[in-house]
MARVOKE-970410 format. One line per field, with one value per residue: residue in one letter; x, y, z of N, C-alpha, C in turn. Coordinates in steps of 0.2 Angstrom, whole numbers, plus 2048, in hexadecimal, padded with zeros to 3 digits. Layout:
N
r c(A:...)
npx c(X:...)
npy c(Y:...)
npz c(Z:...)
capx c(X:...)
capy c(Y:...)
capz c(Z:...)
cpx c(X:...)
cpy c(Y:...)
cpz c(Z:...)
END
This chain:
331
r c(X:X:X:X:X:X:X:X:X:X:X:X:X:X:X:X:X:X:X:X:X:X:X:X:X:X:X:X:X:X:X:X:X:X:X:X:X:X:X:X:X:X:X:X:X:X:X:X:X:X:X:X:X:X:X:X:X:X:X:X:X:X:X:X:X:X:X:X:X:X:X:X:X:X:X:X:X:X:X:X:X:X:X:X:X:X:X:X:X:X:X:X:X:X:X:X:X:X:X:X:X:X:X:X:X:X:X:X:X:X:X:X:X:X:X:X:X:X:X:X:X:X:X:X:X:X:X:X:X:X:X:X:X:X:X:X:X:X:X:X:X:X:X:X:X:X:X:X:X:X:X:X:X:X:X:X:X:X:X:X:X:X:X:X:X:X:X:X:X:X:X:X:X:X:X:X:X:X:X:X:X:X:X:X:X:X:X:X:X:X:X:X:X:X:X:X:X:X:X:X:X:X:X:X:X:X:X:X:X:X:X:X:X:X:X:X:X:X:X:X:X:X:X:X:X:X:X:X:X:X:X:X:X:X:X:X:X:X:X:X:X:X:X:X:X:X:X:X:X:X:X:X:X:X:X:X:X:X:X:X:X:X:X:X:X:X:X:X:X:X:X:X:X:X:X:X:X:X:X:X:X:X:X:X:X:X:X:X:X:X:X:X:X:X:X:X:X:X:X:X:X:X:X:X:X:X:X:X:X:X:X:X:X:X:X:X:X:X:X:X:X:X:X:X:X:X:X:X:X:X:X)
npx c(B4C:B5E:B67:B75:B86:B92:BA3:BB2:BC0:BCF:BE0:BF1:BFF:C01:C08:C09:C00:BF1:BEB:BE7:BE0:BD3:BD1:BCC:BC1:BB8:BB6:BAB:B9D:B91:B89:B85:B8B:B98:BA8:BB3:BC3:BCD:BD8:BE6:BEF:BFC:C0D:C13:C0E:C00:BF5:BF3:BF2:BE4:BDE:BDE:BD7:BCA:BC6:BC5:BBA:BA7:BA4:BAB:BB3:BBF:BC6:BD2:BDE:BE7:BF3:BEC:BEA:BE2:BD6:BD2:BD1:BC8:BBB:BB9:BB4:BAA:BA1:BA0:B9B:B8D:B84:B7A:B7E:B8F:B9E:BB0:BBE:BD1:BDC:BE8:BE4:BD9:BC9:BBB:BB3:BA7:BA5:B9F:B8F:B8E:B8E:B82:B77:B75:B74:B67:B5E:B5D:B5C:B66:B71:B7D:B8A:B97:BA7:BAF:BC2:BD4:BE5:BF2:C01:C05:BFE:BFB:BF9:BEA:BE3:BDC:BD3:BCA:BC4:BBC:BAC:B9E:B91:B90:B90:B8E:B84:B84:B79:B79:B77:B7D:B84:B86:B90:B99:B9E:BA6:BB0:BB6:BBB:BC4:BBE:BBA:BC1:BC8:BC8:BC1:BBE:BB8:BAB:B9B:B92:B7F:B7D:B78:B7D:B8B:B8F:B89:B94:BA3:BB6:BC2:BCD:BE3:BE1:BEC:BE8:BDB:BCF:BCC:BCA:BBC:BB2:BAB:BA4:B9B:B94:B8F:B86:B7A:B6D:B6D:B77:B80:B8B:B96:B9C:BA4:BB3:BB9:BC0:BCF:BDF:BEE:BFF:C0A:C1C:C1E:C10:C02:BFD:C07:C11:C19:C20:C22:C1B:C0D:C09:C02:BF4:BEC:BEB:BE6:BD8:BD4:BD3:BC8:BBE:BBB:BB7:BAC:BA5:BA2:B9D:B8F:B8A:B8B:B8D:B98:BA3:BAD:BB4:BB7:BBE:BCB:BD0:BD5:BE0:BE7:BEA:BF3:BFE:C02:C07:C10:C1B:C1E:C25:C2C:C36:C39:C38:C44:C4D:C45:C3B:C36:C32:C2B:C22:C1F:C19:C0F:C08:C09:C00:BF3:BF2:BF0:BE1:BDA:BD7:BD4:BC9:BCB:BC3:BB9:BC1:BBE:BB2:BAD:BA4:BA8:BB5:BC0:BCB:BD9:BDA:BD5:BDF:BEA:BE6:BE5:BF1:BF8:BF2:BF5:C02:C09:C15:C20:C18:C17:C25:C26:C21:C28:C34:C2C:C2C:C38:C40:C49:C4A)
npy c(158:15C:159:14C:14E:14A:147:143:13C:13A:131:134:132:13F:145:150:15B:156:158:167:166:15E:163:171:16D:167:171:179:183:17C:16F:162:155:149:142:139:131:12B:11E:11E:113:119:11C:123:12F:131:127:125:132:134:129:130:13C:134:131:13E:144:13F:140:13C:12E:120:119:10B:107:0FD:104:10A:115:126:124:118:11B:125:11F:116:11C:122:118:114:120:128:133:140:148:14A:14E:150:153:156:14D:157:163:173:17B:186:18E:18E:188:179:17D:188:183:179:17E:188:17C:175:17E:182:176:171:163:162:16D:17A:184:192:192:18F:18E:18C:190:18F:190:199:1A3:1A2:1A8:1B6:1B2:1AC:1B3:1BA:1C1:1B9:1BC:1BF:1B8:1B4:1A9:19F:196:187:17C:16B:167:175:177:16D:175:17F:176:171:180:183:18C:187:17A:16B:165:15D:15E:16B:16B:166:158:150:141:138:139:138:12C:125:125:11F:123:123:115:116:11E:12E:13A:139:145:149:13E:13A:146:14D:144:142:14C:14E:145:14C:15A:168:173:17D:18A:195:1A5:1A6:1A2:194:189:184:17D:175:179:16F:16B:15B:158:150:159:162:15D:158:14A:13D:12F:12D:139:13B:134:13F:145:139:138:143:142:138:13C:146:13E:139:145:14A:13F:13E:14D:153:162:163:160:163:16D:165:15E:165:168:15C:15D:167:166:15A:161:169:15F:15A:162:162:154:153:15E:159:14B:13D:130:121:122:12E:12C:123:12B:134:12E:128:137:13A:12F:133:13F:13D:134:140:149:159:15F:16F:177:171:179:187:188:189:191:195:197:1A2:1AD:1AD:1A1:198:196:194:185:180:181:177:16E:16B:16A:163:161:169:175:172:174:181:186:183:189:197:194:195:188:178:16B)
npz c(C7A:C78:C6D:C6B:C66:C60:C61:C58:C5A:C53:C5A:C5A:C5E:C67:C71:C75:C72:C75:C81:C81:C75:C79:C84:C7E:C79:C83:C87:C81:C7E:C7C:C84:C83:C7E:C76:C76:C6D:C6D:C65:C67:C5C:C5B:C64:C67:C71:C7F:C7D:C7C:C8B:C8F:C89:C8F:C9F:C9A:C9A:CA7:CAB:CA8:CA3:C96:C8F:C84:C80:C76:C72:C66:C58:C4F:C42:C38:C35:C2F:C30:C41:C3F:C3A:C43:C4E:C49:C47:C56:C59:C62:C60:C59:C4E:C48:C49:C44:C4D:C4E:C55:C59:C58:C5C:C61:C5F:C6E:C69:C5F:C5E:C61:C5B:C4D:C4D:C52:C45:C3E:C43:C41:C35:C30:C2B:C23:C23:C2B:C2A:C31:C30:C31:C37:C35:C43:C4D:C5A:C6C:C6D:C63:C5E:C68:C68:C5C:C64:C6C:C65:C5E:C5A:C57:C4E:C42:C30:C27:C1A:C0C:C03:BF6:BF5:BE6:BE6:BED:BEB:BDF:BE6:BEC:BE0:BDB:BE6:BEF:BF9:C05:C06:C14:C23:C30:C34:C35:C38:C38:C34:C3B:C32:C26:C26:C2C:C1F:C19:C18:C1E:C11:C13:C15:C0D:C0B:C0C:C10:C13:C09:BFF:C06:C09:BFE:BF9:C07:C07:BFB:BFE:C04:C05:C08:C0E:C1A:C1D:C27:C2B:C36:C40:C46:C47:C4B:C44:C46:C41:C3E:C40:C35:C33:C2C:C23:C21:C1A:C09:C06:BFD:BF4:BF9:BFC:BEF:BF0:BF1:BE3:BDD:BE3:BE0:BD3:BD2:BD8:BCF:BC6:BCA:BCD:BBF:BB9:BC1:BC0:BB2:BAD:BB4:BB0:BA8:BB3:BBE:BB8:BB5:BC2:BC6:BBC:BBF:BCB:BC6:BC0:BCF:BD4:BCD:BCC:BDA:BDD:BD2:BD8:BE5:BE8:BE6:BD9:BD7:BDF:BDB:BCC:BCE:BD5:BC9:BBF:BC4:BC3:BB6:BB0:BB6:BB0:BA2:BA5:BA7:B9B:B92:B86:B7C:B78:B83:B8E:B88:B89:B96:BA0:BAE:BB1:BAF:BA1:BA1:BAA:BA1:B98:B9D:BA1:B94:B91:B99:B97:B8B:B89:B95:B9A:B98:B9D:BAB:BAD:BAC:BB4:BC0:BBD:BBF:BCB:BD0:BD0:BCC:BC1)
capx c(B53:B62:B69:B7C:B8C:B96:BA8:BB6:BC7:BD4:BE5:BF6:C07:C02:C05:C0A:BF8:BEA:BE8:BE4:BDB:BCE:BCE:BC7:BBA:BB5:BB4:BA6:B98:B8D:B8D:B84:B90:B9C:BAF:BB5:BC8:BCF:BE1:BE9:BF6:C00:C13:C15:C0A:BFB:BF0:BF5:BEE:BDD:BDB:BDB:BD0:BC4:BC5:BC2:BB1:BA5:BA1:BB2:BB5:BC5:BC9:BD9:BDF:BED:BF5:BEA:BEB:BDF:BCF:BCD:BCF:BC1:BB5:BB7:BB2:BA3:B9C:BA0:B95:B85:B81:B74:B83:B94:BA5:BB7:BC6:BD7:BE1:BEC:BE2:BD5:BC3:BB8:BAF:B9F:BA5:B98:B8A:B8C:B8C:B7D:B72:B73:B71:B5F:B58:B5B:B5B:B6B:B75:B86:B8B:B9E:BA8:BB8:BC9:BD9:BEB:BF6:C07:C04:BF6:BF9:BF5:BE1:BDD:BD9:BCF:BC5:BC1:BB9:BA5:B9C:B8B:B8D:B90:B88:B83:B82:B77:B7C:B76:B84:B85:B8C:B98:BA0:BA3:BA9:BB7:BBB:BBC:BC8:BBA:BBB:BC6:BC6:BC7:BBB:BBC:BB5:BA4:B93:B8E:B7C:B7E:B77:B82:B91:B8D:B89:B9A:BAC:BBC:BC6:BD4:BE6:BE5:BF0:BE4:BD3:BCA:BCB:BC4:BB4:BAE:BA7:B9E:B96:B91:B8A:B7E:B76:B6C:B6D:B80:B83:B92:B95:BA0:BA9:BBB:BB7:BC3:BD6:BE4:BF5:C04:C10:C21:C1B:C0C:C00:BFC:C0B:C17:C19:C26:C1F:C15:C08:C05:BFD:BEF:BE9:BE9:BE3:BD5:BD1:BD1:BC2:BBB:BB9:BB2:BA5:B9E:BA0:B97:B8A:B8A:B90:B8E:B9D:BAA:BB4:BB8:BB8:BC7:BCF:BD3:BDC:BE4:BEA:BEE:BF8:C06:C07:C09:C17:C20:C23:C25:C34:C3A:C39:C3A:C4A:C4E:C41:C34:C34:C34:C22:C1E:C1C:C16:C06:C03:C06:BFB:BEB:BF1:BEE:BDD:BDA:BD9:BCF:BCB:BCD:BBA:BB5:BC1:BBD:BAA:BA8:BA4:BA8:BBC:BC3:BCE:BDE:BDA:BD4:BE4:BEF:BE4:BE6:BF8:BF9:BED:BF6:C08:C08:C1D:C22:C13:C1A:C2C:C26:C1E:C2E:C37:C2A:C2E:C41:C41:C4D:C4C)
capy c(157:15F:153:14C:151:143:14A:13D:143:136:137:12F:135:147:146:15A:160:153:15D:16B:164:15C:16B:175:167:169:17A:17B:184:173:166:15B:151:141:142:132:132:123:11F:118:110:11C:11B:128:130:133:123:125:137:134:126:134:13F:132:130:143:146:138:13E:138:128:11F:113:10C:100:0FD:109:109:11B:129:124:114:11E:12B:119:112:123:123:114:114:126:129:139:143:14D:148:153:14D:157:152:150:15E:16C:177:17D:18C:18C:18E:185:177:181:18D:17E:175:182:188:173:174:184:184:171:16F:15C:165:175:17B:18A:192:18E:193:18D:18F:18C:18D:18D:1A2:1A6:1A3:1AC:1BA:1B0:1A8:1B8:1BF:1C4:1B4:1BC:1C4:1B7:1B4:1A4:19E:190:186:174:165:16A:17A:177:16B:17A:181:172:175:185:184:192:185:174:162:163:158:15F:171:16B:163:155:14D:13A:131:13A:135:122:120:127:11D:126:11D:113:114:125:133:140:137:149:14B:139:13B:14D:14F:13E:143:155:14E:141:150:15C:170:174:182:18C:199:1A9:1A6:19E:190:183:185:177:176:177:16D:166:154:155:14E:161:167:15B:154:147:139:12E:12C:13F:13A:134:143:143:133:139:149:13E:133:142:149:139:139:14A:149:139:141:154:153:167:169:15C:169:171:160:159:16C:16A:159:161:170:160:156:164:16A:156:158:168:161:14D:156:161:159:145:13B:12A:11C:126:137:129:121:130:136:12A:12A:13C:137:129:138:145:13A:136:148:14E:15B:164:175:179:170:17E:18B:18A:189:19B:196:19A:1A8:1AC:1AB:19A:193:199:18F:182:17D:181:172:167:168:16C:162:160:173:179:173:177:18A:188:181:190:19D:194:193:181:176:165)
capz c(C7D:C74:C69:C6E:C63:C61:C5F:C58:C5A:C53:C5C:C59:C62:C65:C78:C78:C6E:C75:C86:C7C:C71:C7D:C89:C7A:C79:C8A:C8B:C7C:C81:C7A:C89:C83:C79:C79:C75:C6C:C6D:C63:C66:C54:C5E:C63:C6B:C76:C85:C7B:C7F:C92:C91:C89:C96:CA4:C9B:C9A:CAF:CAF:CA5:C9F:C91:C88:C82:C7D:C70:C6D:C5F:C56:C49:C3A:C34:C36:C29:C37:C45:C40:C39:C49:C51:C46:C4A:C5D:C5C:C63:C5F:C55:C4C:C4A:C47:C46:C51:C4C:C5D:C5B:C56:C5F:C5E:C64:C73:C69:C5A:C5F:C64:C56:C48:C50:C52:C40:C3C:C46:C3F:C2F:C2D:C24:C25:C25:C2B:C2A:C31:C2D:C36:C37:C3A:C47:C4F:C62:C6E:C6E:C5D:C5F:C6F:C66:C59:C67:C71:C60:C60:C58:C59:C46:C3D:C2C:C23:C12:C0B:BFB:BF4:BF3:BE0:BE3:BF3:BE6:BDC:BEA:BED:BDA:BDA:BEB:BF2:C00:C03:C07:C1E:C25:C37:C34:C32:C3B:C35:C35:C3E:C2A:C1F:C28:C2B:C1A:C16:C1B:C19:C0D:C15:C13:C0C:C10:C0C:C12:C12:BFF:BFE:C0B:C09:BF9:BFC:C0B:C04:BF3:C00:C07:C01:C0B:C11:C1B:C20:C2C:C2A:C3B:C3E:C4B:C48:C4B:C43:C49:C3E:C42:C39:C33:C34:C23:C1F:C1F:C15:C02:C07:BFC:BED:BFC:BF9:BE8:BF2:BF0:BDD:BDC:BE7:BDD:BCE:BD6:BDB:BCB:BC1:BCE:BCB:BBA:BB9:BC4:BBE:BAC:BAC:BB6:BAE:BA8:BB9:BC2:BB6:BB4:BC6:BC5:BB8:BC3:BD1:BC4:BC0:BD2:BD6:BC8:BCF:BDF:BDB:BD0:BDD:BEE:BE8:BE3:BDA:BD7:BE3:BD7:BC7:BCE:BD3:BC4:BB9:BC5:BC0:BAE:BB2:BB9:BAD:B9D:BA5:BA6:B92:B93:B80:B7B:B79:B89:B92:B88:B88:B9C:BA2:BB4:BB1:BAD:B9A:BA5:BAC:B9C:B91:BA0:BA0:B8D:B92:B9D:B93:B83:B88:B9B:B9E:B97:BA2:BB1:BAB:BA9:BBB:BC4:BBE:BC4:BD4:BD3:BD3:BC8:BBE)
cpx c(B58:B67:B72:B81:B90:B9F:BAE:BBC:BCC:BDB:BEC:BFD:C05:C02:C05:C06:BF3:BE6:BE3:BDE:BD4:BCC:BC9:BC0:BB4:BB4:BAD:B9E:B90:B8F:B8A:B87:B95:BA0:BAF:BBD:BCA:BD6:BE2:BEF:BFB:C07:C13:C0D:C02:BF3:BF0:BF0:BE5:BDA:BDA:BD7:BCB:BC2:BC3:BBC:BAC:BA3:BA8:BB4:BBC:BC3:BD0:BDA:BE4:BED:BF2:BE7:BE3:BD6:BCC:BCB:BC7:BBB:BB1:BB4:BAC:B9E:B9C:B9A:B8F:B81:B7C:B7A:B8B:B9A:BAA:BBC:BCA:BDB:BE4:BE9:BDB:BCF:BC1:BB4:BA9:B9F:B9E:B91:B87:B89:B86:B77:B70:B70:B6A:B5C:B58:B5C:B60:B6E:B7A:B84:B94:BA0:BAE:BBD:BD0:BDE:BEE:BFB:C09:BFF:BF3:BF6:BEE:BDF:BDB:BD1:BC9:BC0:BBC:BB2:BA4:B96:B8A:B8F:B8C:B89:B82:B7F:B79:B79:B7C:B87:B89:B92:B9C:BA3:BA9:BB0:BBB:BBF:BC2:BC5:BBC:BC0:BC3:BC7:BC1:BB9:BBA:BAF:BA1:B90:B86:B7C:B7E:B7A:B89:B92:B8C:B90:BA1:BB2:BC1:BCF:BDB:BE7:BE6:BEB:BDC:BCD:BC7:BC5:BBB:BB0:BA8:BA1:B99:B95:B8E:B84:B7A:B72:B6C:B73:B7D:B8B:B90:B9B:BA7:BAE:BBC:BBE:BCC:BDD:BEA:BFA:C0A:C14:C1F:C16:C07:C00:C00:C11:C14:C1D:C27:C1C:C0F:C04:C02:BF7:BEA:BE7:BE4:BDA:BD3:BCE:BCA:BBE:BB7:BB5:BAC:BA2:BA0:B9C:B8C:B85:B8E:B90:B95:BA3:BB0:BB8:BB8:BBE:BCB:BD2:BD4:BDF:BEA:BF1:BF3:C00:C08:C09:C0F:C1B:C23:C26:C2D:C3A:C3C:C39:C42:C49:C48:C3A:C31:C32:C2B:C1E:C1A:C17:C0F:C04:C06:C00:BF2:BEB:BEE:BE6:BD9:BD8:BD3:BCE:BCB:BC6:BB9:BB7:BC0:BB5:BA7:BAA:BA4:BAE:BBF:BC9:BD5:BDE:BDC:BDA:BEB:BEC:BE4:BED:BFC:BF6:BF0:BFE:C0B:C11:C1F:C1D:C14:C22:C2C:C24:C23:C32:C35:C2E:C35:C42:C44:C4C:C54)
cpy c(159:159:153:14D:14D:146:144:13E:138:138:131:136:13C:148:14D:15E:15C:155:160:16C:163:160:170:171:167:16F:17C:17E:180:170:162:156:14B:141:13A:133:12B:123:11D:117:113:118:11E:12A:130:12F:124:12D:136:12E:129:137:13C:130:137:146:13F:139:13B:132:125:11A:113:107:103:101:108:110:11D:128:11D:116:123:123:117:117:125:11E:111:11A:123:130:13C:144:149:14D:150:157:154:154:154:163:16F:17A:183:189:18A:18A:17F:17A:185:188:17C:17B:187:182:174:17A:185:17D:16E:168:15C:16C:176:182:18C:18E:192:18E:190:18B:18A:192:196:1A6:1A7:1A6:1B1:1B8:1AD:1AC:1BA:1BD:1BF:1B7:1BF:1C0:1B5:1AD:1A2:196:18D:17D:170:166:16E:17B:173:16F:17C:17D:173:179:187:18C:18E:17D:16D:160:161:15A:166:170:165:15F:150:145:136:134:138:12E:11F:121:124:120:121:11B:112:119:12B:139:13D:13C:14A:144:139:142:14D:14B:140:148:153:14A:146:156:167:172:17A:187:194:19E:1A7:19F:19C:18A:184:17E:178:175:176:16B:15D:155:156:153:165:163:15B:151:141:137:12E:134:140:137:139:146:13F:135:13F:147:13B:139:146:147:139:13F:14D:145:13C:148:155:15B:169:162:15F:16B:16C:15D:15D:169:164:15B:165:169:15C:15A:166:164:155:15B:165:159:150:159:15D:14E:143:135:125:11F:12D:130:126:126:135:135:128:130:13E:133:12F:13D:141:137:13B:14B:150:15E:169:17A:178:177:184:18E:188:191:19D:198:1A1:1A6:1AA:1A3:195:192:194:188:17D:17B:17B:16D:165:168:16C:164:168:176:178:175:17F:18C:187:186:197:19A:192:18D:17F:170:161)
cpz c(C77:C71:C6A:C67:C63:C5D:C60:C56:C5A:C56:C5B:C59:C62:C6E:C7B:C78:C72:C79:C84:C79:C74:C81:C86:C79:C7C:C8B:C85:C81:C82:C7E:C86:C7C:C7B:C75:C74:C6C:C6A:C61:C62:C58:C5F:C69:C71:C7C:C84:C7D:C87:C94:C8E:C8D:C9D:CA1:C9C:CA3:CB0:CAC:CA3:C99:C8D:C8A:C7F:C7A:C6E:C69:C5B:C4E:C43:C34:C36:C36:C2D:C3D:C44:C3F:C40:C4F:C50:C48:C52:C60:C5D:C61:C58:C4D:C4F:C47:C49:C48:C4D:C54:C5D:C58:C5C:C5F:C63:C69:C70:C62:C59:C5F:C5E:C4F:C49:C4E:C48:C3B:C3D:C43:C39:C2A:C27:C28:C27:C26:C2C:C2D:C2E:C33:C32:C3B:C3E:C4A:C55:C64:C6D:C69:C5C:C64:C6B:C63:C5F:C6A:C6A:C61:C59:C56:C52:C41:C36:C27:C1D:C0F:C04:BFC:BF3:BEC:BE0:BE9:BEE:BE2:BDF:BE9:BE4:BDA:BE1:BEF:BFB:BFF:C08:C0F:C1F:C2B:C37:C34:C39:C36:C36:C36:C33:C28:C20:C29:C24:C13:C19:C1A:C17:C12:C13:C0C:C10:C11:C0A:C12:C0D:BFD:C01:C09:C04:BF8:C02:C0A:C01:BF9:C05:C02:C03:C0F:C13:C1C:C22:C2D:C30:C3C:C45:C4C:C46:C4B:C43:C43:C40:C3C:C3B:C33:C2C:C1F:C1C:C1C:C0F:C02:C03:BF8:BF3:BFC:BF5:BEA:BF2:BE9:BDC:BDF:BE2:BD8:BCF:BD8:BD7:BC6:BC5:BCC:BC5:BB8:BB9:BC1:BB6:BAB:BAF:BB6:BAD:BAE:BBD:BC0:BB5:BBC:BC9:BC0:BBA:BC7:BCF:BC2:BC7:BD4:BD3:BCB:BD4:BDF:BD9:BD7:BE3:BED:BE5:BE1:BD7:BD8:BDD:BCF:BC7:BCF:BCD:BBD:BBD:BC3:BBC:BAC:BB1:BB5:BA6:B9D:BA6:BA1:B93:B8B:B83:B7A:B7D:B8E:B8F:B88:B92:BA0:BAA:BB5:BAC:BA5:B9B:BA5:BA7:B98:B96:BA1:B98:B8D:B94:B9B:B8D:B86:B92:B9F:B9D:B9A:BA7:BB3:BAD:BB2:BC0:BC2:BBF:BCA:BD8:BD4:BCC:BC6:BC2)
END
């Protein structure tokens, strides 16, 4: 028997995307699957609409419960599923027809726990038909161990989205997303990839995310922004703990995330707000010190790199001073 897909799509005020969203669901070449839809409380049309779709298919379910941010919404998602294999949607964005299909089938054959594809934004629904009609049939695959996909997130080869990927049922249960942050992917990812051990990923560009104004991708309005900080930070004592080979490039790149966190704190806060904000990444930068041997003896970064990196290690305020005037920005 073909094992079920348990797809868990949080959804909160998007009554204009969720159509969309669910129709592309529906239309996957993979039937055998079960749509969880879990309302976070929304205000507007939104629960009203995924309680019809659940009258027009059975494989969708609803949940609704009162607003408690996204990292509940997907929990109560996970532990509602049944399926073999579990993937998160976000209500307003999009997927390929074969995006299922295609993930899965490299899962079973080649026995990996995750499997991930690319993606691509977009600003309305016309932008991807192109992307969607495209020849699937040549894509190529790449294997790698949990070890080196973290380089990977290091190295910003790849990044911290959580719904481009296939996940196998136990590595997702035994992983919660952290509640009550803004940027919950950065906290979950790396955690559920170090508890496996064969990652795939897959040349082709399946998975389509809307950019909308407001929405969490597209601001920095905020100290809750620094949840991402904070979050990189945690990020990086775990696999240096873990991996002491690669401490250098796990605290170099909160390094990197504590001046641009300065840059725009500066630029785009005022008052009170811009005062705390700062004094947390003072707080992340001071535990940060990286020496001047650690970055110059790891032969995974380039001489550039390293020569901004000492830059910013020894000389934190004048290094983002020198970088708000590349970017025309003013104290």
């Amino acid at each position: 028997m073909l094992p079920i897909v348990s797809v868990v799509v949080p959804v909160y005020n998007i009554e204009q995307y969720i159509d969309d969203c669910v129709d592309s669901i529906l239309k996957s070449t993979y039937k055998n699957i079960e749509i969880i839809l879990v309302d976070d409380g929304s205000q507007d049309s939104s629960s009203d609409k995924c309680d019809l779709w659940k009258t027009k298919d059975s494989r969708i379910r609803v949940i609704h419960q009162e607003n408690q941010g996204v990292s509940v919404a997907r929990n109560i998602g996970i532990e509602a599923s049944g399926g073999e294999y579990i993937m998160f949607v976000d209500g307003d964005d999009i997927i390929h027809p074969q995006m299922i299909y295609s993930l899965l089938k490299v899962a079973i054959e080649n026995k990996s726990e995750i499997v991930f594809c690319k993606y691509e934004k977009f600003y309305n629904k016309e932008q991807i038909e192109n992307l969607i009609m495209m020849d699937l049939s040549l894509f190529e695959t790449d294997f790698c161990s949990s070890e080196e996909y973290l380089v990977k997130l290091l190295q910003y080869s790849t990044f911290d989205v959580v719904w481009n990927g296939l996940y196998y049922r136990k590595v997702v249960l035994n992983n919660k997303f952290e509640i009550g942050k803004r940027n919950e992917d950065l906290w979950w990812k790396y955690l559920v990839v170090d508890s496996t051990g064969k990652i795939a990923s897959i040349s082709s560009c399946l998975y389509y995310y809307r950019q909308r104004q407001g929405s969490i991708m597209s601001t920095f309005s905020g100290i809750k922004n620094l949840d991402y900080l904070e979050g990189k930070y945690y990020r990086a004592r775990y696999i240096a703990d873990k991996y002491p080979a690669m401490r250098m490039l796990a605290f170099s790149n909160v390094l990197a995330e504590c001046m641009n966190a300065y840059v725009l704190a500066k630029s785009r806060l005022q008052g009170q707000e811009r005062e705390k904000a700062i004094d947390m990444i003072i707080k992340f930068r001071k535990k940060t010190s990286l020496t001047v041997v650690e970055i110059l003896k790891d032969k995974r970064i380039f001489l550039s790199r390293k020569l901004s990196l000492i830059l910013q290690n020894k000389f934190f305020k004048p290094a983002c001073f020198l970088k708000m005037l590349v970017l025309n920005k003013s104290f």
